[in-house]
C-alpha atoms as one frame of an Amber mdcrd trajectory, in Angstrom:
protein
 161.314  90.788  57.726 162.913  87.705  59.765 161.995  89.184  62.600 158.502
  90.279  61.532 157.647  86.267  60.715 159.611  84.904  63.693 157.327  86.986
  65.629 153.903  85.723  64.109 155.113  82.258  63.163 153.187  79.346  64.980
 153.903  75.826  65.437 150.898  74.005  64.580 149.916  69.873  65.649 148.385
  68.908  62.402 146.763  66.079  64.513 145.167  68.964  66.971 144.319  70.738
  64.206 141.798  67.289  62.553 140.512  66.929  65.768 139.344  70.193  66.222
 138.062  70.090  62.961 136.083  66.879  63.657 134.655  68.021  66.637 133.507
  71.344  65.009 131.884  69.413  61.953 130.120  67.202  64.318 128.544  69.746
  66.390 127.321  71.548  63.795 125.784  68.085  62.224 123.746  67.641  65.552
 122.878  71.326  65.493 121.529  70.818  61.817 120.109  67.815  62.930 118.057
  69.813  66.253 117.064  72.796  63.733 115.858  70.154  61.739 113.365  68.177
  64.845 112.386  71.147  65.532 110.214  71.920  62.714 107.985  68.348  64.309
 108.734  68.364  67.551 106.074  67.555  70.154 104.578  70.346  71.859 100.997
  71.046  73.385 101.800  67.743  75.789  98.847  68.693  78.694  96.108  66.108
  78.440  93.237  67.918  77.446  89.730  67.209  75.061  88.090  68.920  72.622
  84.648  69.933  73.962  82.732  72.445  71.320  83.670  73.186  67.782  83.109
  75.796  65.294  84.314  75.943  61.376  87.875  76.145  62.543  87.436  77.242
  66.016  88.008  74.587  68.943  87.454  74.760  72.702  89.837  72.623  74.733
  89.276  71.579  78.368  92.520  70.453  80.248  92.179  67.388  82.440  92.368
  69.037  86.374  95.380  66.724  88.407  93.609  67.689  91.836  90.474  67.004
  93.372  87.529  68.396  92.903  87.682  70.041  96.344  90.856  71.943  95.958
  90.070  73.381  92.337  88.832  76.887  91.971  85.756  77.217  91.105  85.848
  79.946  88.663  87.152  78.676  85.301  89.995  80.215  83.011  89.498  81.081
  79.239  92.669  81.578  77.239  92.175  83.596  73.983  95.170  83.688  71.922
  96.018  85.862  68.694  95.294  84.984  65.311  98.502  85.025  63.405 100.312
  82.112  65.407  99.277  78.921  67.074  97.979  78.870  70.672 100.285  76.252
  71.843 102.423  79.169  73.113 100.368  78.864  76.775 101.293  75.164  76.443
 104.516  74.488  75.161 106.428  71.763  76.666 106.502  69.874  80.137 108.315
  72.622  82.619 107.618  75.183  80.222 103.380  75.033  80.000 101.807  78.230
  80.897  98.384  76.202  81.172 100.463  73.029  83.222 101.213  75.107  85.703
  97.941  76.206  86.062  96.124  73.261  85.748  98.684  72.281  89.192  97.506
  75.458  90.633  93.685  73.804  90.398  92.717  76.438  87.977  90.220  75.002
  85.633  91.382  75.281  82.046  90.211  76.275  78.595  91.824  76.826  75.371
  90.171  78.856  72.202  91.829  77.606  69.851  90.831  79.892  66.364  92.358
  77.180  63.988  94.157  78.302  60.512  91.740  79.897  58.369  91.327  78.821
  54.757  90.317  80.861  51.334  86.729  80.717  52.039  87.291  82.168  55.755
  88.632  85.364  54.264  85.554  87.166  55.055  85.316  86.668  58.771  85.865
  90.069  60.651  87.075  90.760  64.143  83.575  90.926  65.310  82.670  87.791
  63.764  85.480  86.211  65.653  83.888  88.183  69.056  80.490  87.886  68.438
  79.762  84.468  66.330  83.140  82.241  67.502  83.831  83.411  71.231  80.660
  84.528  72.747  79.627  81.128  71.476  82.769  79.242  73.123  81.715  81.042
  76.332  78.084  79.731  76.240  79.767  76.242  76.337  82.247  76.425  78.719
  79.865  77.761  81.294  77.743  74.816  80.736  80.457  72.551  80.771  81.988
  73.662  83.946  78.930  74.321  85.718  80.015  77.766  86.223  78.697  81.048
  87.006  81.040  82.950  86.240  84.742  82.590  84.547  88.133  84.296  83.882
  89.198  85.956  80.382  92.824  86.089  79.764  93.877  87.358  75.995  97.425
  87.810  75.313  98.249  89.802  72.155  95.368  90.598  69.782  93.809  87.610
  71.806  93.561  90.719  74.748  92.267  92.971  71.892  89.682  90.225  71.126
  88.975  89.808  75.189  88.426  94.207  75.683  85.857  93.901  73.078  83.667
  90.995  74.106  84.041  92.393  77.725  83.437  95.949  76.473  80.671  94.697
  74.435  78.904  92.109  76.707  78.661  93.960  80.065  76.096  91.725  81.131
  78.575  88.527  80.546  79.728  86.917  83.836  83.060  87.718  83.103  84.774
  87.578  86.818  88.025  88.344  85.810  89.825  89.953  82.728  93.112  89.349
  82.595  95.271  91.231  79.561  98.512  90.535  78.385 100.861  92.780  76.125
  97.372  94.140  74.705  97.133  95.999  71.324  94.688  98.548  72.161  95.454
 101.988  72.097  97.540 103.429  68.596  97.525 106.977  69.514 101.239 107.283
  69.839 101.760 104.562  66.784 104.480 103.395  68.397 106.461 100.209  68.407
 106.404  97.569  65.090 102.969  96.810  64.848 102.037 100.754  64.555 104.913
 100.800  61.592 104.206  98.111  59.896 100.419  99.303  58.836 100.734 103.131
  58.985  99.637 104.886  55.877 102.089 105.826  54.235 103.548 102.441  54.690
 100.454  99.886  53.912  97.858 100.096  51.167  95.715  97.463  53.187  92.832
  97.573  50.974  95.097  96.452  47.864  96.757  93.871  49.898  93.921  92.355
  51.168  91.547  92.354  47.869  94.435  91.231  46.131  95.841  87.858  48.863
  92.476  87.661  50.699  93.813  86.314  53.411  97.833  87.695  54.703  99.457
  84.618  54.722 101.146  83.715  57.565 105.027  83.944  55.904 104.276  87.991
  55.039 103.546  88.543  58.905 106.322  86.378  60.237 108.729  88.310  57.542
 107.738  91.660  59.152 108.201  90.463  62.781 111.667  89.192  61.747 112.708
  92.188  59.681 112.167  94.568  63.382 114.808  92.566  64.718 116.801  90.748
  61.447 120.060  90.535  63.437 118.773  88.439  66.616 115.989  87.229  64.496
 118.329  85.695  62.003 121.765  85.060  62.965 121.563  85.251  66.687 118.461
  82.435  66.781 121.326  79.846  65.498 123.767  81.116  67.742 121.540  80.521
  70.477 121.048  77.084  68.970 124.837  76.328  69.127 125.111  77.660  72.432
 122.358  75.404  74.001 123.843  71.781  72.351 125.076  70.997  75.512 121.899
  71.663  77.806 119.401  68.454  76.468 116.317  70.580  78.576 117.251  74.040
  77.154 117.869  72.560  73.908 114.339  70.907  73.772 112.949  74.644  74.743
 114.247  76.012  71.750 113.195  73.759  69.675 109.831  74.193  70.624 110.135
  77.730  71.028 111.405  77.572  66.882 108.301  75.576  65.666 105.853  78.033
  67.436 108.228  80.639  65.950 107.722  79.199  62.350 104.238  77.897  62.346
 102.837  80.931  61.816  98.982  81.311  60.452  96.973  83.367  57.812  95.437
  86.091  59.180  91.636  86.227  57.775  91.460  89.251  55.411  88.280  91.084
  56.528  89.279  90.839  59.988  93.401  91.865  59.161  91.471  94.976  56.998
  89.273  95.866  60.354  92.432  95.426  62.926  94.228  98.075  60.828  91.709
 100.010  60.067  89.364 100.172  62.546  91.623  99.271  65.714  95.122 100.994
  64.708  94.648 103.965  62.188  91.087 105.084  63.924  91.786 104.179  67.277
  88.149 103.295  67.824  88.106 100.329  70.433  90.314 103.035  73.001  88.238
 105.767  72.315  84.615 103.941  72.694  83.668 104.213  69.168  83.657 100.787
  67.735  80.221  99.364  66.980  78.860  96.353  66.425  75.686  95.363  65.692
  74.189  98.592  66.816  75.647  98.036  70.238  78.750 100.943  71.636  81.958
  98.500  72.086  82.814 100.574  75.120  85.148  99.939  77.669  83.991 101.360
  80.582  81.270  98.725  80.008  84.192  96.259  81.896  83.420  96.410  85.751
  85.559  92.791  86.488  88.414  92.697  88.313  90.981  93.682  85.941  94.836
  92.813  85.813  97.050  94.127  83.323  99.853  92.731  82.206 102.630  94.748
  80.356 105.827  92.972  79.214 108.804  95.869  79.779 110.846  95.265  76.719
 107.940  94.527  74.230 109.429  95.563  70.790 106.209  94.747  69.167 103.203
  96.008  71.791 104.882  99.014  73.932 103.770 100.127  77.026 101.821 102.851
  75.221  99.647 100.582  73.557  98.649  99.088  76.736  98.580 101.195  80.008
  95.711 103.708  78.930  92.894 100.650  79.135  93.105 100.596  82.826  91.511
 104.871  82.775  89.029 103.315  80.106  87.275 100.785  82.823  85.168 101.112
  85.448  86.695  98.114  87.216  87.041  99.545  91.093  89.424  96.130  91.594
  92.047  96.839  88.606  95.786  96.971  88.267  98.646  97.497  85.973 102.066
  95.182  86.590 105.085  95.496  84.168 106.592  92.226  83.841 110.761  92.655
  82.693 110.825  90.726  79.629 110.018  90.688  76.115 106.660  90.256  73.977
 106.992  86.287  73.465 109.509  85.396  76.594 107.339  87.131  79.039 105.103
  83.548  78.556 107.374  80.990  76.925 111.230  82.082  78.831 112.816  79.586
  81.356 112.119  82.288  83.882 108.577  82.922  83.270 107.652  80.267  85.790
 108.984  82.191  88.188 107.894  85.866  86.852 104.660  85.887  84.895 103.140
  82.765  85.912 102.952  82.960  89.548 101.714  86.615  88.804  98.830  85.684
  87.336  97.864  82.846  89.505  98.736  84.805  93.017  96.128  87.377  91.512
  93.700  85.011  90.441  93.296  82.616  93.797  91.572  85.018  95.889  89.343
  86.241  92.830  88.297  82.588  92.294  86.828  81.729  95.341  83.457  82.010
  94.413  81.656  81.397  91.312  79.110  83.793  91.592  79.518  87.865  90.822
């Protein structure tokens, strides 16, 4: 037994001890502290101005930094998703999607859907298409003095995109650019497919019962794919970064986008699960509207899309099959290495995603006509 605690005895510096103690407690005070910013952090920091509104919807126009002689002519559209905020393409300085852009003398818009309220809970997908975007387009066009523009949708903002292109073939869409697109369920693979499958959603009770999902419910099921690195590891990450003021600032911003999640307007979550995921109808040329075939070989513009390699939520089966759906003769697939949100918001994506897009956009911008 002496031998046993000889062996395992330690001589311990009550003083070393305190201090480490100290140090401990104060780190974790200005990691509570950093959690705590981030929840009002300032994000969305590219001058811009609100040029069109709609109920909820806005259309923002980012101020160009070069002359008018070494922009592109053909302007950008970014349509986000409706169950988070769209300052995801704009997050900080150094980590802005649409700053970088805006250096590359890309001319800039934002669609921004705003949070919909109880008396929004009837809007549909196609109102959204037909009513709030086509609408957005009109202006932007005007605005810029353009012929012809560029459609990038990332998430169900791409799902959004395929159907106004799909359903608008006479729209003077130049480019269509998709990112980590919901569009074909077939397989029913990764979360979104589980999340609303039959047997696992009665989405007719849910909605008539919340009207709209509220924006916790959907932030719950993201986190519950993932509850280990979407719990415990996000504060470890947090602990990690204290040190690093830049990183530290990223992940604060990162959190609030994270956390500021949206409703999702009921008639449109009841036609995304319905109509999009358990009939498959926008991949298979069904979907209607109006009396008018939402069909994608109706799509002819240069066509780039963009699939993030370790998407958890949108696999690579979701997205790939659009690119045999259009009759685009300039179109493309690229699979980017990273996951559904870090493919846009990462440290690296400067270096990955965004010089992607804009190396395939500069020689289709050239000219603002068709």
């Amino acid at each position: 037994m002496d031998d046993w605690a000889e062996t395992f005895a330690y001589d311990f510096d009550p003083q070393e001890l305190r201090e480490v103690a100290e140090r401990s407690l104060e780190r974790y005070a200005l990691a509570s502290r950093a959690f705590v910013d981030s929840f009002t952090i300032p994000v969305g920091l590219t001058p811009r101005e609100v040029v069109w509104t709609l109920n909820k919807t806005k259309l923002y126009r980012y101020t160009p930094v070069r002359p008018p002689e070494e922009r592109h002519p053909v302007p950008v559209l970014l349509v986000y998703a409706l169950i988070n905020k769209p300052f995801i393409f704009d997050l900080i300085p150094g980590r802005s999607f649409i700053e970088f852009m805006v250096e590359q003398g890309f001319d800039m818009y934002l669609l921004d859907w705003g949070t919909p309220g109880p008396e929004d809970a009837g809007i549909t997908l196609d109102d959204y298409v037909t009513v709030y975007l086509r609408r957005a387009v009109r202006k932007l066009l005007r605005i810029a003095e353009a012929e012809a523009f560029t459609l990038l949708g990332y998430c169900i903002g791409a799902t959004l995109a395929t159907t106004y292109a799909a359903l608008y073939p006479e729209a003077p869409i130049r480019n269509l650019v998709l990112l980590t697109a919901p569009l074909d369920f077939t397989s029913r693979e990764g979360a979104i497919g589980a999340w609303v499958g039959e047997d696992a959603l009665d989405v007719d009770k849910l909605v008539d019962s919340l009207g709209n999902i509220p924006g916790e419910l959907i932030k719950t099921w993201a986190k519950v794919i993932r509850p280990v690195e979407n719990t415990v590891g996000v504060y470890v990450t947090l602990l990690k970064l204290m040190d690093d003021p830049d990183a530290l600032w990223g992940w604060q911003a990162m959190h609030r986008w994270v956390e500021e999640s949206i409703p999702f307007a009921g008639a449109a979550f009841r036609q995304f699960v319905n109509d999009f995921i358990r009939a498959n109808k926008l991949i298979r040329g069904e979907h209607v509207i109006d009396g008018r075939p939402v069909d994608p070989a109706n799509i002819t513009a240069s066509f780039l899309n963009i699939i993030a390699e370790h998407d958890h939520l949108v696999p690579r089966a979701c997205s790939e099959s659009i690119l045999d759906a259009v009759s685009s003769t300039d179109k493309e697939t690229r699979v980017i290495p990273a996951p559904h949100v870090g493919i846009m918001i990462s440290r690296s994506a400067r270096y990955k995603l965004w010089p992607e897009i804009a190396g395939w956009l500069e020689p289709r911008s050239q000219a603002a006509s068709l």
